[in-house]
C-alpha positions as CSV (number, residue, x, y, z in Angstrom):
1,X,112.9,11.4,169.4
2,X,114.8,11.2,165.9
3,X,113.0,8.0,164.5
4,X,112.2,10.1,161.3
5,X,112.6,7.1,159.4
6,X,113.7,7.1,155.3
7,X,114.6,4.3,153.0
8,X,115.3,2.2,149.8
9,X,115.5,-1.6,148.7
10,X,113.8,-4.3,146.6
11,X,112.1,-7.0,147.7
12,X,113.0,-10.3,145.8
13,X,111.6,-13.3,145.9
14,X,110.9,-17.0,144.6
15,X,109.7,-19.8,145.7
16,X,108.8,-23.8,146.0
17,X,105.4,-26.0,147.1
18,X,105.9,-26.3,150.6
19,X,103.5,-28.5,152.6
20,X,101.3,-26.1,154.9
21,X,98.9,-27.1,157.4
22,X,95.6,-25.2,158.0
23,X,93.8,-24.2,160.8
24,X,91.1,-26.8,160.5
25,X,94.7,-29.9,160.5
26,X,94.4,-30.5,156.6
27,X,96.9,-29.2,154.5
28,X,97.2,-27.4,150.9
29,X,100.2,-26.8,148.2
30,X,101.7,-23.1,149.0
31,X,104.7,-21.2,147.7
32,X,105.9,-18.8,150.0
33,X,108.4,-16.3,149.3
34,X,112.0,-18.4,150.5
35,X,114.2,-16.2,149.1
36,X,113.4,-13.1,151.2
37,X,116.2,-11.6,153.3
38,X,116.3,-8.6,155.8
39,X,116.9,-4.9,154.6
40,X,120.4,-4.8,154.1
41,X,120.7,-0.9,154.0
42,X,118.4,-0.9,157.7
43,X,121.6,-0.9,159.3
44,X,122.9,-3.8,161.7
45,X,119.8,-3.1,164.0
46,X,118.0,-5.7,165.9
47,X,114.7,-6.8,167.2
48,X,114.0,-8.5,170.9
49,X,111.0,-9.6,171.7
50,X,109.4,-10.1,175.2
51,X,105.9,-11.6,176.0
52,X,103.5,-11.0,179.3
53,X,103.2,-14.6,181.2
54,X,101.5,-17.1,179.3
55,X,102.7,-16.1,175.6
56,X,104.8,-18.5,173.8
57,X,106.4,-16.1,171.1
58,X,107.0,-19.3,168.7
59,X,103.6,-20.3,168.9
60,X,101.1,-19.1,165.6
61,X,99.6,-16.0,166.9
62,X,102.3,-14.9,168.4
63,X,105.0,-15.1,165.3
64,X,101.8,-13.7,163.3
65,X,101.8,-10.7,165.5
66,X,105.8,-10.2,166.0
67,X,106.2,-10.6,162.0
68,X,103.4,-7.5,161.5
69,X,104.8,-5.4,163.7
70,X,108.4,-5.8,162.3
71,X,107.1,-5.5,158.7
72,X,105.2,-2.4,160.3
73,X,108.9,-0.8,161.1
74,X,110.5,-1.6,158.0
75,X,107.5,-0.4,155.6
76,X,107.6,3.1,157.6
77,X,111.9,3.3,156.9
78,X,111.7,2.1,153.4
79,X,108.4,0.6,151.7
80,X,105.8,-1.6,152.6
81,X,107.0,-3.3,149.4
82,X,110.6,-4.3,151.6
83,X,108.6,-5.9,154.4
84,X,108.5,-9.5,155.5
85,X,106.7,-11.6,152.5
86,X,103.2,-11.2,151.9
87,X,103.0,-7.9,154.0
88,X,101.7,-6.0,150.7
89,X,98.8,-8.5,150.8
90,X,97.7,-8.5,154.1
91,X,97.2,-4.5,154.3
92,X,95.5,-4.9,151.0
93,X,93.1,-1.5,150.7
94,X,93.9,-0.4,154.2
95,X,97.6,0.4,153.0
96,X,97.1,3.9,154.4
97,X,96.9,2.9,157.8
98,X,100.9,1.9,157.5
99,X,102.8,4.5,156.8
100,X,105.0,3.7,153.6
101,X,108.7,5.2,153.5
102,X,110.1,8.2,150.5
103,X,113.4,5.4,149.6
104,X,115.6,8.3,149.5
105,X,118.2,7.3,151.6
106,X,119.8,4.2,153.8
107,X,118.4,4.3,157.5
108,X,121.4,3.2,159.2
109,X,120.1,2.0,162.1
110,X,122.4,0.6,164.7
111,X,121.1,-0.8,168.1
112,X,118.4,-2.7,169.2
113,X,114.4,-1.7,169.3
114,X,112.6,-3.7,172.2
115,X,108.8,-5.2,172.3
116,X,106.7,-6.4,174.6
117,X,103.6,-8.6,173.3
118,X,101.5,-7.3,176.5
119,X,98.6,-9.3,175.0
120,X,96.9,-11.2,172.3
121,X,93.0,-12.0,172.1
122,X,90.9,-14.1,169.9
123,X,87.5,-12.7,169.5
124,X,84.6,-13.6,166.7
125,X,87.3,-14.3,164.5
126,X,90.0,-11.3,164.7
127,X,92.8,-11.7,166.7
128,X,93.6,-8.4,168.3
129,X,97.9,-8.2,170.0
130,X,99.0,-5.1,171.6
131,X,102.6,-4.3,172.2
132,X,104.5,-2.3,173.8
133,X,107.0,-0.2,171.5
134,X,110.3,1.0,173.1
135,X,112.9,2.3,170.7
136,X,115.3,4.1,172.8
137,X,117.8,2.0,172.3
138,X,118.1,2.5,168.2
139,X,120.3,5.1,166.5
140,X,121.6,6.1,163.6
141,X,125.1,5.3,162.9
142,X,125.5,8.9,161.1
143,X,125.2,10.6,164.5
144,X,128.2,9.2,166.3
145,X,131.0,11.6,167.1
146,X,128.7,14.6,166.4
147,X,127.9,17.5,168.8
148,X,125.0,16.7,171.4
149,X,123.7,19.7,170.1
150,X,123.4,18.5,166.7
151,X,122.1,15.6,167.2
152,X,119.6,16.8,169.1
153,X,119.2,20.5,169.4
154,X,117.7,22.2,172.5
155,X,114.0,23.6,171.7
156,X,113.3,20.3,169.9
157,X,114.2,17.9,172.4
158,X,114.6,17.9,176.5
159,X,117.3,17.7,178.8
160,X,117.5,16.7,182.2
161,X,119.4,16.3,185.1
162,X,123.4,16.4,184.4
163,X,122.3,18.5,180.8
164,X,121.5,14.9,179.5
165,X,119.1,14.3,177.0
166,X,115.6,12.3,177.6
167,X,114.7,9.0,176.6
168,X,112.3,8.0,174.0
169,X,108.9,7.0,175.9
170,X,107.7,3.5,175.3
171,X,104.3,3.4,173.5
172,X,101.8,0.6,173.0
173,X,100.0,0.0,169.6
174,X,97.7,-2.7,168.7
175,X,97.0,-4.7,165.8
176,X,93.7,-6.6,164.5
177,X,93.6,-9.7,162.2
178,X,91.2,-11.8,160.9
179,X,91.5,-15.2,158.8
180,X,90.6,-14.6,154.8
181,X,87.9,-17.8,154.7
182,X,88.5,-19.2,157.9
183,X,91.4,-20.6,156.7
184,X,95.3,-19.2,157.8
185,X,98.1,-21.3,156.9
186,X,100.8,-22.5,158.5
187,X,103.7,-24.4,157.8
188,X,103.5,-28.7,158.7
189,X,106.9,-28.6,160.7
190,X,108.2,-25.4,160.9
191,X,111.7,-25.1,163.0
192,X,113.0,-22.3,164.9
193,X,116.0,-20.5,163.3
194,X,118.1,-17.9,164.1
195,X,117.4,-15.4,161.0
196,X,115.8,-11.8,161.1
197,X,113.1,-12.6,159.3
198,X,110.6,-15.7,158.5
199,X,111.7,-17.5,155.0
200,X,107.9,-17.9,154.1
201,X,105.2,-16.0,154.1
202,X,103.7,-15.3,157.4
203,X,100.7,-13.9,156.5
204,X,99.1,-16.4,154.2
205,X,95.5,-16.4,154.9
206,X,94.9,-13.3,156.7
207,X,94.1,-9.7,156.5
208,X,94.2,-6.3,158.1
209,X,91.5,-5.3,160.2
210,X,93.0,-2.4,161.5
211,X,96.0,-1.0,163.2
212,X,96.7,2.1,165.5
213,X,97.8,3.4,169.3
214,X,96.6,1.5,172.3
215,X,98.0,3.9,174.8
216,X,100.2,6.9,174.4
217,X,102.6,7.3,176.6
218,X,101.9,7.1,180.8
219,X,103.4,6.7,183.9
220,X,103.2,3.8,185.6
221,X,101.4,1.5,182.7
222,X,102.8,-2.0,182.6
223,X,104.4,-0.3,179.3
224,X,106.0,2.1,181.2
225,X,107.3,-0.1,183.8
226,X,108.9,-3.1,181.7
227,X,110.4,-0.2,180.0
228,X,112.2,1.2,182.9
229,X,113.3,-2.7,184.1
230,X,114.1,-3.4,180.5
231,X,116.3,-1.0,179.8
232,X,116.0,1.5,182.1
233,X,118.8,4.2,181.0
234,X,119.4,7.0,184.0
235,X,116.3,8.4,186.0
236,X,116.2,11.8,186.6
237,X,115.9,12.6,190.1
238,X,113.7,15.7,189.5
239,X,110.9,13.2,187.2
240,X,111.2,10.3,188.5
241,X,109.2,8.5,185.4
242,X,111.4,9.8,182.7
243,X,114.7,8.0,181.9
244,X,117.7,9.9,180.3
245,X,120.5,9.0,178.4
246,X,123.0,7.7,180.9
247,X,126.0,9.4,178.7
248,X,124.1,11.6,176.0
249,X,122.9,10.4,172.3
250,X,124.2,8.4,170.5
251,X,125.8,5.9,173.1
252,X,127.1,2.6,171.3
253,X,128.1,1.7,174.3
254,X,124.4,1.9,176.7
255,X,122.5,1.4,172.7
256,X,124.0,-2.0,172.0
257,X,123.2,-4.4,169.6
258,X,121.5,-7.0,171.2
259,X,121.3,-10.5,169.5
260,X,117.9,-11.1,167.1
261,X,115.3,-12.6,169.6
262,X,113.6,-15.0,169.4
263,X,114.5,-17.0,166.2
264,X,111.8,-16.7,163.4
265,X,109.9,-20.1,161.8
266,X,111.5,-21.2,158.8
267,X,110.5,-23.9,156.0
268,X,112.9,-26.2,155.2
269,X,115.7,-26.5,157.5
270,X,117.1,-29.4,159.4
């Protein structure tokens, strides 16, 4: 529901040698892109992150995979251009398997988008993660105060029990990545920070394999269900799977923005 998404920004950037260590424990001269700083005109959104037992989310893979999928978000609002630091790169010729905003407007989104890393695999070289995608709790700031039947006109969108309007169903995508040469970087000591985005490139040393939808939308997949624990909005009594907006859409108050998790790697701090 409503996550047309539109944009516009530059992405700037310089840099300094910073001491990265490869996969195999020797290390190389990089410069990653420090100067990088979150989408101003996204809008104060933010971005939790969750992870099935056994995932560290500051471990390599992990921040590999969360740092795709955000770039991922921001390339379909704006422009794959606007994405985390070397996100450009990594798609390389399979660019049209992310879709790329039109920059026409600011997306104003307010709210917070939730993900789940459900898994993450490392198989003859490409590392496949899936995640599960739940975006009910974004908005635009443009549709507070309007009419519920602006925002979201009946014959385009359901209502429910109490003439409320439906949730937006959780979805899980996947992503696959493989190592250019054998041979990702990473940074020597990276420290946890509390920014939006990574200060370096991510992405150094890898590429695309592809990208797409693990699993539409089901009842009763572990998807489905962190969804509903996670934030799990009003069920409606006559379908019991579906959640619906506690107090109709927008609702700063149920859509909150919830505080960046978890910190992002970053070179060079303390």
């Amino acid at each position: 529901m409503l996550l047309q998404v539109i944009l516009v920004m530059t992405l700037c950037g310089c840099a300094n040698a910073v001491r990265h260590e490869t996969s195999t424990g020797s290390s190389t001269e990089a410069n990653p892109v420090t100067s990088y700083t979150f989408p101003k005109s996204m809008g104060p959104m933010t971005t939790t992150w969750q992870a099935a037992p056994g995932i560290d989310l500051s471990g390599k893979l992990p921040t590999l995979t969360r740092a795709y999928f955000e770039s991922e978000f921001i390339a379909s609002t704006y422009t794959k251009a606007d994405a985390f630091p070397g996100f450009v790169r990594l798609v390389g010729d399979l660019q049209g398997a992310v879709i790329d905003g039109n920059a026409k407007t600011d997306a104003d989104w307010t709210g917070t988008r939730r993900l789940r890393l459900q898994s993450i695999t490392e198989n003859a070289g490409i590392v496949r993660a899936t995640v599960c995608d739940d975006r009910a709790g974004l908005y635009r700031q443009r549709f507070v105060g309007k009419p519920q039947e602006e925002v979201m006109p009946r014959g385009r969108f359901r209502y429910g029990a109490g003439d409320r309007p439906y949730m937006d169903e959780p979805f899980t995508t996947y992503v696959e990545l493989r190592p250019v040469e054998g041979k990702p970087l990473w940074p020597a000591n990276p420290a946890l920070g509390e920014a939006r985005a990574p200060n370096w490139d991510v992405f150094q040393g890898w590429e695309l394999v592809r990208t797409g939808f693990a699993d539409r939308w089901r009842a009763g997949t572990a998807c489905d269900q962190w969804a509903h624990q996670n934030c799990p909005g009003f069920t409606d009594p006559g379908s019991p799977p579906h959640r619906l907006y506690p107090n109709g859409f927008p609702d700063p108050e149920f859509q909150r923005v919830l505080p960046q998790s978890p910190g992002w790697t970053q070179v060079g701090q303390p």
